[in-house]
C-alpha positions as CSV (number, residue, x, y, z in Angstrom):
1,X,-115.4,146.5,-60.0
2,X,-118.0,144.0,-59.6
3,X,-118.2,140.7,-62.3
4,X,-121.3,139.6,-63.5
5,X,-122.5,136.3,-65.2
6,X,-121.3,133.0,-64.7
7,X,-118.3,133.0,-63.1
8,X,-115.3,130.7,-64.6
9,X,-113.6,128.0,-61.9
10,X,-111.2,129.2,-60.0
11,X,-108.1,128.5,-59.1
12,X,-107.9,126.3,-55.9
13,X,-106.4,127.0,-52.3
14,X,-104.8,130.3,-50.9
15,X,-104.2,133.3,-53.1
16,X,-106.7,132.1,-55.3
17,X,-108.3,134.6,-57.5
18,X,-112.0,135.3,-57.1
19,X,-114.8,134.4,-59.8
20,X,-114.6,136.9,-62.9
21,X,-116.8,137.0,-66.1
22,X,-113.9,137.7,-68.9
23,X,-115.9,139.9,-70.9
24,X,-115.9,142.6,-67.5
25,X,-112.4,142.5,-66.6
26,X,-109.1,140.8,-67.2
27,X,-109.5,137.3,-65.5
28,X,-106.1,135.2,-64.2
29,X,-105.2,132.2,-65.3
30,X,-106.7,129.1,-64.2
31,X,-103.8,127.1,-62.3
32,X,-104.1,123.3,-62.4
33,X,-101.4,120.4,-62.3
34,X,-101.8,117.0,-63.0
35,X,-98.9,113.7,-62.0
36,X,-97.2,111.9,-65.0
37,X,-95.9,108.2,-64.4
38,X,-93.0,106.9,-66.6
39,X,-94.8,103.3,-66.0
40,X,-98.3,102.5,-64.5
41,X,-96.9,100.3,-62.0
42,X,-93.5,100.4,-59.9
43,X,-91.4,97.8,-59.2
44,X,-90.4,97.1,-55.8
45,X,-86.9,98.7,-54.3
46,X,-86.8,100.7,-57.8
47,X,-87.3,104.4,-58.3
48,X,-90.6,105.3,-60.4
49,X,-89.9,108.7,-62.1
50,X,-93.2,111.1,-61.3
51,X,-93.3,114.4,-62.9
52,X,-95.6,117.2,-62.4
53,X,-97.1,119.4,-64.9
54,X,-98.4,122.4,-64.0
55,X,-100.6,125.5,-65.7
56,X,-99.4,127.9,-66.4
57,X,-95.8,127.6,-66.1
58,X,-93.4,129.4,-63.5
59,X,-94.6,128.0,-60.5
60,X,-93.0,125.5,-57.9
61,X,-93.7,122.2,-56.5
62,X,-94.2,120.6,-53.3
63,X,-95.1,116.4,-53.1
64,X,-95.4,114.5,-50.1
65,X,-96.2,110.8,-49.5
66,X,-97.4,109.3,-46.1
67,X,-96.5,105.7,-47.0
68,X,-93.3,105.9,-49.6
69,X,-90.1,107.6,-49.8
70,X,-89.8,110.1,-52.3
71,X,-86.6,110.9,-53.3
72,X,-84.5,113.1,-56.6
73,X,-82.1,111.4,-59.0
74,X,-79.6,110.5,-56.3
75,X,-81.5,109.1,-54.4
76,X,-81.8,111.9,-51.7
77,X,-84.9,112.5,-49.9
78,X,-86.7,115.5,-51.5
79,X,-90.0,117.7,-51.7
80,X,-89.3,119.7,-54.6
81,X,-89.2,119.8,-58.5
82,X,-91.2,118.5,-61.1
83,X,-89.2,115.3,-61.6
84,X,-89.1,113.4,-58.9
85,X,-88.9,109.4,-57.7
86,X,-91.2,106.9,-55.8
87,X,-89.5,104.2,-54.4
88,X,-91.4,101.4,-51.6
89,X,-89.9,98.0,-50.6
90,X,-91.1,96.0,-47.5
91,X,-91.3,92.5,-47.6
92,X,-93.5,90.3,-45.1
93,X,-90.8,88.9,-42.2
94,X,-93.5,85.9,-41.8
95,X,-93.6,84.6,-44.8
96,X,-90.8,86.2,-47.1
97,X,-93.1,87.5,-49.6
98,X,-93.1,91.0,-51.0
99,X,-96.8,92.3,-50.9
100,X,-98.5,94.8,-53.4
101,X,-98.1,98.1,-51.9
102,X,-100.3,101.0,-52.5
103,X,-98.5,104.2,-52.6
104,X,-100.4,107.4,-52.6
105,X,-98.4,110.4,-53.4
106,X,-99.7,114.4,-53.7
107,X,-98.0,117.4,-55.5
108,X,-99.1,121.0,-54.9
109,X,-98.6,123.4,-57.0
110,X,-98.0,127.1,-56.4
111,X,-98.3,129.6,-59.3
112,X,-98.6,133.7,-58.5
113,X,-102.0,133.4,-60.0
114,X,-103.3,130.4,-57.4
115,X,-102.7,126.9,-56.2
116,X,-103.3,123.5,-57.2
117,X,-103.2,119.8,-56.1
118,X,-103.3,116.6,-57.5
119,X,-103.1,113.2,-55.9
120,X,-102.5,109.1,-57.7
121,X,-102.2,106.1,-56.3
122,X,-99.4,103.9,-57.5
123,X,-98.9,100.2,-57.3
124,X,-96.0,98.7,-56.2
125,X,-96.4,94.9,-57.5
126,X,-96.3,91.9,-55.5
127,X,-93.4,89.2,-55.5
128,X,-93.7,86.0,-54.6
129,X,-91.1,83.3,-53.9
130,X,-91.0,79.1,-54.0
131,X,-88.7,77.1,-52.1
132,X,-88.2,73.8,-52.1
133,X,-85.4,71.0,-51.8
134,X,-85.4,72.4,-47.9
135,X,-83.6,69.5,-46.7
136,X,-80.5,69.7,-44.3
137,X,-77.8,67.5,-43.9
138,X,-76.0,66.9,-40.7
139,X,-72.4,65.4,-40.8
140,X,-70.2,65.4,-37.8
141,X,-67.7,67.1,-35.8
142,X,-65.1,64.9,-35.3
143,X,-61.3,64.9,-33.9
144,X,-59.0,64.0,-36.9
145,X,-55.7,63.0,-35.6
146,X,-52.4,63.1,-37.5
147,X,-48.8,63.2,-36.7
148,X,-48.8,66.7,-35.9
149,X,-51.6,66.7,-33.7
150,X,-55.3,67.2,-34.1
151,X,-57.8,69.0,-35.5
152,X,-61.7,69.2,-34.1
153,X,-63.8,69.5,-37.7
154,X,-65.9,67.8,-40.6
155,X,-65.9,64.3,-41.5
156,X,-65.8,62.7,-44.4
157,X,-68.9,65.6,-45.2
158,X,-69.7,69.2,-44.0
159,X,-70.7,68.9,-40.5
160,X,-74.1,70.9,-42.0
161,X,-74.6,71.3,-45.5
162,X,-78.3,72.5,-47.6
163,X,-79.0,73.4,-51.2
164,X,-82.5,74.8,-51.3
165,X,-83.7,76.1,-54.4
166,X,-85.6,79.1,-54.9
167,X,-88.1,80.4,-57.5
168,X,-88.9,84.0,-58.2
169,X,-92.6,85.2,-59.4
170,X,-93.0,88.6,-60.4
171,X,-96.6,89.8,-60.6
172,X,-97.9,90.2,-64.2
173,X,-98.1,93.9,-63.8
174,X,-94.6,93.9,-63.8
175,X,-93.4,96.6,-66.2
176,X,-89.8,95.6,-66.9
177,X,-89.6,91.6,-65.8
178,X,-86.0,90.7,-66.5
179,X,-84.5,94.1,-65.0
180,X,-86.6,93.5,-62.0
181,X,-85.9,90.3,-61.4
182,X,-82.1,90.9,-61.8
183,X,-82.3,93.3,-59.0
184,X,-82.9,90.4,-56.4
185,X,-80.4,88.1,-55.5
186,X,-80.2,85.4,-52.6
187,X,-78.1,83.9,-49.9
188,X,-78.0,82.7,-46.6
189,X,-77.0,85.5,-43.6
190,X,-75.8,83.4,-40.7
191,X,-74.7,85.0,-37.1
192,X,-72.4,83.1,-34.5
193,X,-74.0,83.5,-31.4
194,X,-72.8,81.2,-28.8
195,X,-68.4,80.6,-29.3
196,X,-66.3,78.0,-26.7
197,X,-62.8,77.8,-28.5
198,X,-59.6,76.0,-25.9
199,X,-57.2,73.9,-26.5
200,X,-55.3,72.8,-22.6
201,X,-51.9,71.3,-22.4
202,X,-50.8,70.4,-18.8
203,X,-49.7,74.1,-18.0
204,X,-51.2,76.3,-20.7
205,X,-54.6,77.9,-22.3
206,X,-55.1,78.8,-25.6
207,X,-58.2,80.3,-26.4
208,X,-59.6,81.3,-29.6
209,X,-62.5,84.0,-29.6
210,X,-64.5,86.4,-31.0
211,X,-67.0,88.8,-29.6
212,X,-70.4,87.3,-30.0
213,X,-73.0,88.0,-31.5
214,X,-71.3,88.5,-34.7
215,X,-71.9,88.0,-38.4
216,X,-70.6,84.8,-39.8
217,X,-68.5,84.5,-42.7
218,X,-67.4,81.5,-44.7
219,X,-63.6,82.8,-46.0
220,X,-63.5,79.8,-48.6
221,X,-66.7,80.6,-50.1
222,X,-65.3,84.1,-51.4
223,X,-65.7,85.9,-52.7
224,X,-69.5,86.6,-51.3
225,X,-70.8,89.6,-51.4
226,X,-71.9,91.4,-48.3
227,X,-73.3,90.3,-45.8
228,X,-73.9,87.2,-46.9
229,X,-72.1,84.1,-45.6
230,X,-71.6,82.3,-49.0
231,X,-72.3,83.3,-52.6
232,X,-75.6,85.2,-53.6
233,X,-76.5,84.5,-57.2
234,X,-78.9,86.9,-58.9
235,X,-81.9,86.3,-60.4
236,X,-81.6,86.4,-64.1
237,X,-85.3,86.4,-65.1
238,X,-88.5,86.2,-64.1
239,X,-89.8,82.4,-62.7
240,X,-85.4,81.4,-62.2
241,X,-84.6,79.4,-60.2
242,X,-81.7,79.3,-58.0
243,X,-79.9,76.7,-56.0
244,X,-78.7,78.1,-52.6
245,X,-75.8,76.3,-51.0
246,X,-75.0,76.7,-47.3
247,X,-72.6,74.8,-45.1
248,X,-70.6,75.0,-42.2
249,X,-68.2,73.2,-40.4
250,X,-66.3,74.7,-37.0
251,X,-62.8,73.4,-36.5
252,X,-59.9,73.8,-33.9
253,X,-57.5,71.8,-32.6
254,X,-54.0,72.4,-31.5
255,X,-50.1,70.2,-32.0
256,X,-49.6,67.0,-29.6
257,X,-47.1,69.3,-27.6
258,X,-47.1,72.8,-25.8
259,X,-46.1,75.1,-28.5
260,X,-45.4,78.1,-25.1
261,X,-41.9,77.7,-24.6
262,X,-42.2,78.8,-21.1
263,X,-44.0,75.7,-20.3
264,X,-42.4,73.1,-17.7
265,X,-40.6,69.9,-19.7
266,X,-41.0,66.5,-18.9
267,X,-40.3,64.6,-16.3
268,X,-43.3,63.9,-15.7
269,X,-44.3,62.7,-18.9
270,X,-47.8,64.5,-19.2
271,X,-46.0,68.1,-19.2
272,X,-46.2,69.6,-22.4
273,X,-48.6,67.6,-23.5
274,X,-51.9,68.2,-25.3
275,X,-54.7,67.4,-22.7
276,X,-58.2,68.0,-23.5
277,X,-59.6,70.0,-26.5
278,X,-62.9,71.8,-26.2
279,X,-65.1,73.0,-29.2
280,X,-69.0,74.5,-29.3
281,X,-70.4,77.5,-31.3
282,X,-73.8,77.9,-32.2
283,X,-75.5,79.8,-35.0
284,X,-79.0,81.3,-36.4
285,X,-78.8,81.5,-40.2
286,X,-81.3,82.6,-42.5
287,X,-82.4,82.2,-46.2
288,X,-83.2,85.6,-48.0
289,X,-83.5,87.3,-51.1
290,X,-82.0,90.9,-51.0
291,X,-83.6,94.0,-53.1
292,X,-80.2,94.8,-54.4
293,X,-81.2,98.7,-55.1
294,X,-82.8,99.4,-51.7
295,X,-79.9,97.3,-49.9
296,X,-77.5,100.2,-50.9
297,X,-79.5,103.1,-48.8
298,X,-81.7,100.3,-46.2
299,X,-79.2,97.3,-45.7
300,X,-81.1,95.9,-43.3
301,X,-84.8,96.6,-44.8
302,X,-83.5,95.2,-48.2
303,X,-84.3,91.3,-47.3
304,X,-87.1,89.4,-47.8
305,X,-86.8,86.5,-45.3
306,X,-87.7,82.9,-46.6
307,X,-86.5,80.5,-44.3
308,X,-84.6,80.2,-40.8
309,X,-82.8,77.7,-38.4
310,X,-80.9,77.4,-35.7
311,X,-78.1,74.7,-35.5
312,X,-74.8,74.1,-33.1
313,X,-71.4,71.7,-33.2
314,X,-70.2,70.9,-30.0
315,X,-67.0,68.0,-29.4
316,X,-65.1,68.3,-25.9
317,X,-62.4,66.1,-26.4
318,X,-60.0,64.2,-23.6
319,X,-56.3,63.4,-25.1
320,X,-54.1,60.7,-24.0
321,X,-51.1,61.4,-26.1
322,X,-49.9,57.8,-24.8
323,X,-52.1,56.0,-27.0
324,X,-51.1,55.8,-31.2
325,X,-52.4,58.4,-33.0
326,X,-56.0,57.7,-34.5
327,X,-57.5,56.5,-30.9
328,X,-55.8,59.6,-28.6
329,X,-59.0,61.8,-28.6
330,X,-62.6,60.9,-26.6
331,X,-64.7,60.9,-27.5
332,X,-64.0,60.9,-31.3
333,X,-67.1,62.6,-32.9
334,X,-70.5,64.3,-31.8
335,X,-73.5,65.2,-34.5
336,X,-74.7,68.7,-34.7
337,X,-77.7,69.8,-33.4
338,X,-80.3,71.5,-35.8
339,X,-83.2,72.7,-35.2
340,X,-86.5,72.4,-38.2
341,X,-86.3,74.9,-41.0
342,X,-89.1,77.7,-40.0
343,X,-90.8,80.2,-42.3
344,X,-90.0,83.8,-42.3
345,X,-87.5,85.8,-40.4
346,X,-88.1,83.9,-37.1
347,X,-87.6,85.6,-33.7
348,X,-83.9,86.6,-34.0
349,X,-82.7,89.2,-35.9
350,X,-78.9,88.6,-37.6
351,X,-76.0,90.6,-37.4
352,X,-74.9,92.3,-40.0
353,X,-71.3,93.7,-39.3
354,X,-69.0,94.9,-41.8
355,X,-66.3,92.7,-40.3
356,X,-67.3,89.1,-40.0
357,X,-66.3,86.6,-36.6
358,X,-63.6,85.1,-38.6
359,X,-61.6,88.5,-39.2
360,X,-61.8,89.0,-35.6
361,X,-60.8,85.6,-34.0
362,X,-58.0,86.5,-31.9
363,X,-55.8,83.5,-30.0
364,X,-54.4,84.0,-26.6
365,X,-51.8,82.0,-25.2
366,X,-51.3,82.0,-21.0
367,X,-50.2,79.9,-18.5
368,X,-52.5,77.8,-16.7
369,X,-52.3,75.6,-13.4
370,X,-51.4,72.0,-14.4
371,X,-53.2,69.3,-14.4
């Protein structure tokens, strides 16, 4: 049968049906789908529902994305159904900022009677961050002497101790400003990389490791959440601001006398006695705020790094146990070394084991040639 007149539009892509005039023959139905957002704009880290509407009913649905995930109510990847979620989160490592983000997503939709697409591009708003009060502290490492013996650690302060603040700045755009904010929260990440742990009596070692590099944990801070070294206060709205704290202080140390019982007793005097005491680790630490909802399926995509540094404690210690206690050790204290607070992730990237340094110190005790 041939149609004649103006033919009506027709239904898009393969399978389509051809032009008809209506009044000739029994035309199909036009097929066309269109993209609903629950908000105009997403929020970083946080699923946008999309759904698709398509005409007439009874078809299916396939949407892809080159430059976000999309994903179903779960959270799992998907290509299918009419409801679906965008979700986009990647924040500068240079500056710690979370950029706009365009995200341009397509759904097809394939009816018996044709196919049809339909395309939008959705913002992802910006976030910003200040930081200030960037200041670090440096105490000592020093060897604090007692009856029992000594211990290599902190003076009278933290032998490194900061408490920057940091401001959040959601975008204007932002459709839901206290939720959003709420889903950041931030905290230093710190890694041990370098870890020289002995204490030496005349005829015996004991060493205190860990394998290295490994994620730093402070276990008086707790609890912190993971994978952060001390606590990680939220954001509770937007332009908060929250104070950061961060310190450290390495310790070890060891009783004035060999605790090995095989060890040789005096005579001489010197056996069994504590002879030198050696400590140095050295750490990368970094300030971030975590998207909480995109840590939980991208842990280590989910941080938006502000600041970074790099900073060691060393004291190697001689011990004349003949001396009163108080003077024994030599030198008696060292300053840390720490390097300037840089912007951005820095060259390093941290550790971020479920099972922090501290959980796997192990101390081993052997016999040693004397000296």
């Amino acid at each position: 049968m041939s149609c004649r007149g103006t033919p009506s539009n027709p239904a898009s892509g393969p399978g389509a049906a051809a032009p008809c005039n209506s009044a000739v023959q029994s035309c199909p139905a036009q097929v066309t789908v269109q993209i609903n957002l629950s908000a105009a704009v997403a929020c970083p880290g946080h699923p946008l529902e999309m759904t698709a509407v398509g005409t007439p009913s009874g078809g299916t649905y396939t949407w892809t994305s080159a430059n976000a995930q999309i994903v179903d109510s779960a959270g799992a990847a998907t290509k299918a159904g009419d409801t679906v979620y965008l979700r986009h989160f990647k924040a500068d490592d240079a500056t710690g900022k979370i950029p706009e983000h365009t995200a341009n997503v397509s759904v097809t939709y394939t009816h018996p009677s044709g196919t049809a697409s339909s395309s939008k591009a959705v913002k992802v708003h910006k976030i910003e961050f200040d930081v200030t009060d960037t200041a670090i502290t440096a105490g000592v490492t020093q060897a604090n002497e007692s009856g029992a013996g000594v211990v290599l650690g902190a003076g009278a302060i933290a032998t490194m101790v900061t408490d920057p603040k940091v401001k959040i700045k959601l975008d204007a755009s932002c459709p839901r400003k206290t939720d959003c904010a709420k889903n950041h929260r931030v905290g230093w990440l710190q890694t041990a990389l370098t870890n020289d742990r002995r204490v030496r009596y005349t005829h015996t070692l004991i060493t205190k490791s860990y394998p290295v590099p490994v994620r730093d944990g402070d276990p008086a801070a707790g609890p912190s959440p993971f994978p952060f070294y001390d606590a990680a206060p939220d954001f509770t709205a937007d332009a908060d601001t929250q104070t950061v704290h961060h310190e450290d202080s390495p310790q070890t140390g060891g009783p004035w006398t060999d605790p090995r019982g095989g060890a040789p007793a005096p005579p001489p005097a010197k056996n069994r006695q504590l002879r030198k005491v050696f400590l140095k680790n050295g750490f990368a630490a970094w300030l971030v705020v975590q998207n909480k909802e995109w840590s939980a399926h991208d842990l280590t995509g989910s941080f938006a790094y502000q600041k970074n540094f790099d900073w060691s404690a060393e004291l190697n210690v001689d011990v004349d146990t003949s001396k009163a206690v108080g003077s024994r050790c030599t030198p008696a204290s060292n300053p840390p070394t720490i390097s300037a607070l840089s912007n951005g992730k820095g060259g390093r990237s941290p550790t971020l084991d479920a099972t922090s340094g501290n959980e796997l110190l192990t101390i081993t005790t052997a016999a040693a040639p004397g000296i």
